[in-house]
N, C-alpha and C positions, 0 to 999 in steps of 0.2 A: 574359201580358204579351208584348209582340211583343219583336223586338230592337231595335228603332230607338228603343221606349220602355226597355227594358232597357238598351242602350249609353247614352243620354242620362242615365239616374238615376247610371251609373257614371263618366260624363264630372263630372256633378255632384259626385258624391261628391268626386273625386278634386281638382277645382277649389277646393273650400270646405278640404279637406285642405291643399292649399298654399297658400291663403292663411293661413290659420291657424298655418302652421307659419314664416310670416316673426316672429310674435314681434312686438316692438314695432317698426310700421310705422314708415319714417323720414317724419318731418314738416315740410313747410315755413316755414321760422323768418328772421329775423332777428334777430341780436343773440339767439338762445336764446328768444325768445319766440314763441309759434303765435300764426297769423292776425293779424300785424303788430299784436298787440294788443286784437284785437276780442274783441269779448264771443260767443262762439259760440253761448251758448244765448238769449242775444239775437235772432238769428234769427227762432227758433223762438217765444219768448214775445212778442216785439213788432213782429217782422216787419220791422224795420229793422238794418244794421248800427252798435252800437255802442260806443265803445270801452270796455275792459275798466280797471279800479282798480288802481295795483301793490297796493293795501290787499287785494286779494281776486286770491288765484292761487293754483293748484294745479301740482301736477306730472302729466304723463300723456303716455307714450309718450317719453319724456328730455327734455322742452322745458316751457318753463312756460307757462300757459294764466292767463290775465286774465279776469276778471269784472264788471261794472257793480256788485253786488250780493251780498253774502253768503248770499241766497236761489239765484241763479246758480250763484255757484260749489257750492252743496248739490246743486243738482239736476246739474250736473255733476258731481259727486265720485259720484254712486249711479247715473250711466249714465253713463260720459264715451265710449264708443262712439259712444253713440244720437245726438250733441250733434258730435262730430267730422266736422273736413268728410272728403267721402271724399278717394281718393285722397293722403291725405296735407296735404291743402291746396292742391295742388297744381291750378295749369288743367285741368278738365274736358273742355272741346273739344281742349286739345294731351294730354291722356291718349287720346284718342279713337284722336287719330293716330300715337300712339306717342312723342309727346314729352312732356319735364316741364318746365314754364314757370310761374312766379310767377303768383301772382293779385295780384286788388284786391280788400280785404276789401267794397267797394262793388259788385262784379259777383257777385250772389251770387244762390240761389234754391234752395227746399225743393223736391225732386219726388221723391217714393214717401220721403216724412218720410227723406231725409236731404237732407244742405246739399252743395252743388255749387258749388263757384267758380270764376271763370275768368279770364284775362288782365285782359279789359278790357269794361266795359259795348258797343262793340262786338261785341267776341267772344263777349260772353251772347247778345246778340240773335243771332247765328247757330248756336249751341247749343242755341239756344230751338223753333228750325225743325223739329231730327228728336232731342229729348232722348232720347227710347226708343233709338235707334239706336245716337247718340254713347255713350248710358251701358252698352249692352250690347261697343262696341269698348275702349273707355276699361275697363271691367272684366277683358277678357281682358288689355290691355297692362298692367294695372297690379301682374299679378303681378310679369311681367318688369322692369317699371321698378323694381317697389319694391324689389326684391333690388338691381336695382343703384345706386339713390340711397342704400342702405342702406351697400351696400360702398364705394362712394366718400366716406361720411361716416365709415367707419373710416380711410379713411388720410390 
């Protein structure tokens, strides 16, 4: 194993370690509710954003998640990672840049099977341009941010 491939599996290591050790990531809510209500695994099964049931909600990660469907909310209660948008909910292209800015549960899109959202269907289509890029910088900043959206929700 060379060292550039040796340093790189330890850089890894050491990245997946600290995200891991944030614990339950802070999530963007209003009113206590993720993705202003949207169905998240919605997404995924229907390809469109839509809004979730107070009749069908779970809890995950301190916020309560909405479902279209009691088949929904199952298939989120047995992956609710898989189904979670990254970063928190959080904008995708301002994670990129180091900022954490609200979405629209309507600027949305699955790439490498997870959900990515962003400010504003604007803001997708320019996200859309170099996704591999944005999601490889938006990854490094989102250890930083998440600890600190995390400790600004403690006080």
């Amino acid at each position: 194993m060379t060292i550039w491939r040796l340093a790189t599996v330890i850089f890894a290591a050491l990245l997946i370690s600290a995200c891991t050790s944030l614990g339950d990531e802070p999530v963007f809510t209003e009113e206590g509710v993720a993705n202003r209500g949207y169905d998240v695994v919605a997404y995924f099964t229907d390809g469109e954003p839509t809004l979730g049931d107070a009749a069908f909600t779970s809890q995950y990660q301190g916020v309560q998640w909405r479902f279209a469907n009691a088949q929904h909310k199952a298939m989120f209660d047995a992956e609710p990672a898989k189904y979670a948008p990254e970063y928190g909910g959080y904008c995708a292209y301002a994670m990129s840049r180091g900022f954490v800015v609200s979405t629209d549960p309507q600027a949305w899109e699955i790439y490498n099977d997870k959900l990515y959202l962003n400010y504003s269907l604007g803001v997708r289509e320019t996200w859309r341009k170099d996704k591999e890029g944005y999601v490889e910088k938006a990854d490094a900043n989102w250890v930083e941010k998440a600890a600190e959206v995390a400790a600004e929700n403690k006080s």
